[in-house]
C-alpha positions as semicolon CSV with decimal commas, in nm:
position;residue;x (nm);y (nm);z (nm)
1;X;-8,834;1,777;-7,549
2;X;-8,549;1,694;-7,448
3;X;-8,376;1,957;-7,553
4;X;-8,331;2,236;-7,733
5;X;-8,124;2,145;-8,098
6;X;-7,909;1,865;-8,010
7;X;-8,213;1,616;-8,074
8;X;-8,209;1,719;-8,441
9;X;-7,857;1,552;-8,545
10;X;-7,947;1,221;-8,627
11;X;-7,566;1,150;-8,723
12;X;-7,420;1,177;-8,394
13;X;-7,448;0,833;-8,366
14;X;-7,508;0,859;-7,985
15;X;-7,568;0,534;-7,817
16;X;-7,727;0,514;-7,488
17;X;-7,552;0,257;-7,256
18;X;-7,693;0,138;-6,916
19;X;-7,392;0,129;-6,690
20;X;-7,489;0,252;-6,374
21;X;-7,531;0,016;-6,126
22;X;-7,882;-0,071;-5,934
23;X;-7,704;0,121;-5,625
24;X;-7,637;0,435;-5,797
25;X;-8,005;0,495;-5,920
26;X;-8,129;0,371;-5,637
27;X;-7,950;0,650;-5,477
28;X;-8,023;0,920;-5,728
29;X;-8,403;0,799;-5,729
30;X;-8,385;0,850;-5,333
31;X;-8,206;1,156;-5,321
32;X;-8,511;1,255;-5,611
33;X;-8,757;1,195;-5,350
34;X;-8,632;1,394;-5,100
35;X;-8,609;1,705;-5,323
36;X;-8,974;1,620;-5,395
37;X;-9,105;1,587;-5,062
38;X;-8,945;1,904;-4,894
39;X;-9,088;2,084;-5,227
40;X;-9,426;1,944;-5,141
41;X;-9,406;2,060;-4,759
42;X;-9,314;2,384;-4,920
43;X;-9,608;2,443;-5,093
44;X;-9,793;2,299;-4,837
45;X;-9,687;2,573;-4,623
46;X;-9,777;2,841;-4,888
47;X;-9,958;2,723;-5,204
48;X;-9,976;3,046;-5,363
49;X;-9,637;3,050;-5,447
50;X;-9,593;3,011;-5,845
51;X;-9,179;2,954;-5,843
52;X;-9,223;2,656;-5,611
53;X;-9,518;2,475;-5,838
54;X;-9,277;2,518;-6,149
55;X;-8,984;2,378;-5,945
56;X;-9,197;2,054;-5,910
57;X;-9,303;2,072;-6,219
58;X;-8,975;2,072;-6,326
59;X;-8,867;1,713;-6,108
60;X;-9,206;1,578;-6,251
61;X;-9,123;1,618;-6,594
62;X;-8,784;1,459;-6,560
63;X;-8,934;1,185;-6,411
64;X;-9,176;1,184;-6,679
65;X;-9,487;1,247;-6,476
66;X;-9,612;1,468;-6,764
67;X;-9,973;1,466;-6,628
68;X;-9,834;1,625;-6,295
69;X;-9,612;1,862;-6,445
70;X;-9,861;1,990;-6,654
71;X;-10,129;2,004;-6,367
72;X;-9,867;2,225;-6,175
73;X;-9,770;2,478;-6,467
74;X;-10,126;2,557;-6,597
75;X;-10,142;2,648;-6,177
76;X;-9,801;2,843;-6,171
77;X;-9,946;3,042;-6,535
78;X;-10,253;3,109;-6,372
79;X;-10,108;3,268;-6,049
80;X;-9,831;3,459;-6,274
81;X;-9,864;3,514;-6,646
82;X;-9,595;3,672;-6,730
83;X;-9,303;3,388;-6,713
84;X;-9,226;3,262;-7,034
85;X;-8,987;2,963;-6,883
86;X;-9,331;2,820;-6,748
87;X;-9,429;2,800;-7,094
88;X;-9,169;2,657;-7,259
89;X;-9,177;2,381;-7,013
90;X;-9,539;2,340;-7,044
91;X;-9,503;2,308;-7,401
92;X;-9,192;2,060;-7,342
93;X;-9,446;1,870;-7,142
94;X;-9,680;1,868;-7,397
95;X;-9,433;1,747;-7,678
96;X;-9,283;1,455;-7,516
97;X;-9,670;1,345;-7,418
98;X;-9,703;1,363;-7,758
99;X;-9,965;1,633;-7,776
100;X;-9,812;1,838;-8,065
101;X;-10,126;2,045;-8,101
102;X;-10,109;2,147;-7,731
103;X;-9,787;2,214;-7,721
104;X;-9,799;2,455;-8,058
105;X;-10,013;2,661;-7,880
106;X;-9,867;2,698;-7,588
107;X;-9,578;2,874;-7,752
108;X;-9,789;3,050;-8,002
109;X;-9,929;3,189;-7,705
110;X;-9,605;3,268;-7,561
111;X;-9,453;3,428;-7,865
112;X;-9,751;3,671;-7,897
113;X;-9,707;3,762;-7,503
114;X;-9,352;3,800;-7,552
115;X;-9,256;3,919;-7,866
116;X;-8,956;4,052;-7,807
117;X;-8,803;3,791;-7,572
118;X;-8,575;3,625;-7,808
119;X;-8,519;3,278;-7,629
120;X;-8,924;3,254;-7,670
121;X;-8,943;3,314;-8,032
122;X;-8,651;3,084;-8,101
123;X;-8,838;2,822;-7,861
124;X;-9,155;2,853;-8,050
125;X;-8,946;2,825;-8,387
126;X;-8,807;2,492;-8,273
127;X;-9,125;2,391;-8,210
128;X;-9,251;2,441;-8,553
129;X;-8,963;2,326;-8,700
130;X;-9,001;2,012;-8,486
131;X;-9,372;1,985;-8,599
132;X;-9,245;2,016;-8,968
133;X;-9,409;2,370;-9,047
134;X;-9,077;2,509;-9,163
135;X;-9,220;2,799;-9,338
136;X;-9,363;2,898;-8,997
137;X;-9,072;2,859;-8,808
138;X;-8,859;3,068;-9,101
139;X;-9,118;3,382;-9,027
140;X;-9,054;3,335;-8,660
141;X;-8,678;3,326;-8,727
142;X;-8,686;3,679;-8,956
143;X;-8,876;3,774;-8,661
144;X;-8,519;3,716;-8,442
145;X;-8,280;3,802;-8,682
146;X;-8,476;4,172;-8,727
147;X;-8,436;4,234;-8,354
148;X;-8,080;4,064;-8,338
149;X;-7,914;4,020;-8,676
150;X;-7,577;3,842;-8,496
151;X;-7,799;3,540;-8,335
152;X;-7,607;3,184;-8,421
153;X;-7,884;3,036;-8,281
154;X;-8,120;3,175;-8,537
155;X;-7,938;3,105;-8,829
156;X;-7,871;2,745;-8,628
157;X;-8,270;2,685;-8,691
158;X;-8,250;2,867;-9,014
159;X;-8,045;2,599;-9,147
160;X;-8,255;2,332;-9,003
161;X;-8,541;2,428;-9,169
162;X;-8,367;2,459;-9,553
163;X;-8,199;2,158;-9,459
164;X;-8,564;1,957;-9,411
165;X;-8,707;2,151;-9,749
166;X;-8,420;1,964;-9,899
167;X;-8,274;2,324;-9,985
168;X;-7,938;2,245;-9,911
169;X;-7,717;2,492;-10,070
170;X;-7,937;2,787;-9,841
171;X;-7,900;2,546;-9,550
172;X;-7,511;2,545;-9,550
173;X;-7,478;2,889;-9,617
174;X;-7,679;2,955;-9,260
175;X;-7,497;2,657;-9,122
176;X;-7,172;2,850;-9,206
177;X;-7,290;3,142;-9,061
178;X;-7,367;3,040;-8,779
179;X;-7,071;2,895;-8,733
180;X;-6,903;3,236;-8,801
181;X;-7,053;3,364;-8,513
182;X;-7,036;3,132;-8,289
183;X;-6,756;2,918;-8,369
184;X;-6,824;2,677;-8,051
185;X;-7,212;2,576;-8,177
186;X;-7,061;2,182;-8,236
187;X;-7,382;2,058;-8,379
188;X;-7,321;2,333;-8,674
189;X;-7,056;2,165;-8,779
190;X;-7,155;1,816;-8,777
191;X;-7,418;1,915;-8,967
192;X;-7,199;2,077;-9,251
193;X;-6,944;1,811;-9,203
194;X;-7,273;1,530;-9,317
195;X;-7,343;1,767;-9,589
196;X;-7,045;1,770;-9,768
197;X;-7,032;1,397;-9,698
198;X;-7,376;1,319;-9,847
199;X;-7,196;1,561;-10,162
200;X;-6,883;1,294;-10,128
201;X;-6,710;1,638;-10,071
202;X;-6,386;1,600;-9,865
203;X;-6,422;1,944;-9,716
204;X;-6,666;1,691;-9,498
205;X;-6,326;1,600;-9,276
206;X;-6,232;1,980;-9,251
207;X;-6,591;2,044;-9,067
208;X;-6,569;1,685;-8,844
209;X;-6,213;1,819;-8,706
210;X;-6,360;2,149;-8,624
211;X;-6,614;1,972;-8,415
212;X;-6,391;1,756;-8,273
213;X;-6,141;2,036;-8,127
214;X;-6,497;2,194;-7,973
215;X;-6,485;1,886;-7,766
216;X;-6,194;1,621;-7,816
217;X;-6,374;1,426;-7,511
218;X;-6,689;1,342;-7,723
219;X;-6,677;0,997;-7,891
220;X;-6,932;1,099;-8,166
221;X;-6,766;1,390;-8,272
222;X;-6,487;1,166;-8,343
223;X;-6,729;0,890;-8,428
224;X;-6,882;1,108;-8,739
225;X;-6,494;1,137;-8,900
226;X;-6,436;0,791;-8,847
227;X;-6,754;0,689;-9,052
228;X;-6,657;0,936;-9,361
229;X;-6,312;0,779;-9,372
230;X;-6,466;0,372;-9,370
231;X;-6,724;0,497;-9,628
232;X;-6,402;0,636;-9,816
233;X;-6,230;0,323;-9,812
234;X;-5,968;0,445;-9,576
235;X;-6,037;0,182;-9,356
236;X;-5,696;0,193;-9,149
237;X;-5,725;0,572;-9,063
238;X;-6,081;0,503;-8,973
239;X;-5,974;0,212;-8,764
240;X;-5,722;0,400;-8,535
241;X;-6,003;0,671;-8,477
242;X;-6,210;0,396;-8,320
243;X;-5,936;0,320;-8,123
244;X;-5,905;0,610;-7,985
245;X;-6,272;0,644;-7,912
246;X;-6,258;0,339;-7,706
247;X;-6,001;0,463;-7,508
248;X;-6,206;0,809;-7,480
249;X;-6,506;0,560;-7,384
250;X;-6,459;0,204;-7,321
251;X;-6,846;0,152;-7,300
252;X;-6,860;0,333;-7,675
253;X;-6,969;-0,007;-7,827
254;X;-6,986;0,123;-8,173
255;X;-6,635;0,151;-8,179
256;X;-6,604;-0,174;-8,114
257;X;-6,833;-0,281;-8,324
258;X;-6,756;-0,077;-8,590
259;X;-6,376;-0,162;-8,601
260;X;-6,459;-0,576;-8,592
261;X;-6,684;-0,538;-8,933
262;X;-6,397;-0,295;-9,076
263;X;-6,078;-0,600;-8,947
264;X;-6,321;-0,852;-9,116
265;X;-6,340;-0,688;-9,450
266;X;-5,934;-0,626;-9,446
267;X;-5,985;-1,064;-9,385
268;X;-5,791;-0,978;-9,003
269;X;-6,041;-1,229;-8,839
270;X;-5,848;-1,283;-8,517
271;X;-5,826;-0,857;-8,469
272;X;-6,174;-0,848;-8,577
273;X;-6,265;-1,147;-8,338
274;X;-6,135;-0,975;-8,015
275;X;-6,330;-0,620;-8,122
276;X;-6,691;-0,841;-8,109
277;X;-6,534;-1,007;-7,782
278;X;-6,467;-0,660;-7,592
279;X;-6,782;-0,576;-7,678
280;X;-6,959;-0,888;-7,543
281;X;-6,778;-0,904;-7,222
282;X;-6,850;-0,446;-7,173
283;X;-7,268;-0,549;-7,244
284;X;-7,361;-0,913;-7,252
285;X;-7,667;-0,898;-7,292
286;X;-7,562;-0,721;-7,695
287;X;-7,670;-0,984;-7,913
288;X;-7,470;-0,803;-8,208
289;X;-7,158;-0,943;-8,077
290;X;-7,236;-1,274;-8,061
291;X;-7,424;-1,273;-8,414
292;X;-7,029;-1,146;-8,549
């Protein structure tokens, strides 16, 4: 997984964009397997110790060797016990190798051996939550909120999980206060800004600005206002907010994208034209662009 949160807000309209040349991963790939390899002479040199076998683990899950990652943690848990991080990744390991049952109870284990570490019950709460046993993950959250009644995090998943049992009124209220105490948690208020937008509420834009002055330099923060305005009708504003993405983020293609549908439906086919043209010319190989 990923990680923690930000993989639940479908809305951000994120789009991954390969623009890295062949040089620069080939560098980053090298530089990968040099980190590796002195690890590797490392442990070679003393293979009892438990922090080295999770820092490989760690490289061999990001390079999505799940089967070696997960060789080295059950090694580093059996040597020390008593490091929750080495579960968390473990379970991480099992999640994205899509072994949800494994990776369950690896932080059911973890919560029982820490119950009082707060980062491990709100891991093991995401991980219900991810594996759709809300009800579960609201008992682990009481859990948190008993031993720290101020956690944003908490009331973070809280909302999550009233917000998947369609409870939505209880789900913005913990969205909100979460918010309150931590102002700066910018998936919070996406979430309350879609919402009040799936209400047709226009309290929706209050919530997308807050997110946006969390981080001006994000094109989906700004990308989530600009879709309540064009699904408002107020296709001009919407328009000069993807023009501002773009120059944010001139590989953002949705922008461009995104503003050549919206010039097409004000009939500005020559505007809308050179939006689908940008876009060919930033990612040929886009097929939307030519289809426009």
């Amino acid at each position: 997984m990923k990680k923690i949160y930000g993989i639940g807000v479908l809305f951000l309209f994120a789009l991954v964009i390969g623009c890295k040349s062949d040089k620069t991963s080939k560098a980053g790939q090298s530089e990968t397997d040099d980190t590796l390899s002195e690890i590797n002479k490392l442990i070679m040199i003393d293979t009892s110790d438990h922090k080295l076998l999770f820092q490989r683990a760690q490289y061999y899950y990001d390079l999505e060797n799940y089967d070696a990652a997960i060789q080295d943690l059950k090694k580093a848990i059996e040597m020390e016990a008593n490091e929750a991080p080495y579960y968390h990744l473990l379970s991480d390991c099992y999640l994205d190798y899509y072994k949800s049952k494994e990776a369950l109870q690896t932080m059911e284990k973890a919560g029982d051996l820490f119950p009082e570490r707060i980062m491990t019950q709100l891991k093991l709460s995401e991980t219900q939550h991810i594996l759709k046993q809300y009800e579960a993950s609201l008992f682990t959250i009481a859990k948190v909120l008993t031993m720290d009644d101020q956690n944003a995090e908490a009331y973070f998943m809280m909302g999550l999980n009233f917000r998947a049992m369609n409870e939505i009124d209880r789900a913005k209220n913990a969205f909100q206060t979460a918010t309150e105490l931590n102002p700066e948690l910018l998936d919070a208020w996406l979430i309350l800004g879609k919402l009040y937008e799936n209400d047709n509420d226009p309290m929706a834009l209050q919530y997308y600005d807050a997110a946006i002055n969390i981080n001006p330099e994000l094109p989906s923060t700004w990308h989530a206002k600009a879709f309540f305005l064009q699904n408002n009708n107020r296709i001009p504003e919407a328009i000069d907010i993807y023009k501002q993405i773009s120059q944010i983020d001139k590989y953002y293609l949705d922008a461009y994208l995104n503003s050549g549908i919206l010039y097409m439906e004000l009939d500005s086919f020559e505007q809308a034209y050179t939006q689908f043209d940008i876009m060919a010319q930033l990612k040929s190989q886009n097929f939307i662009s030519y289809y426009y």
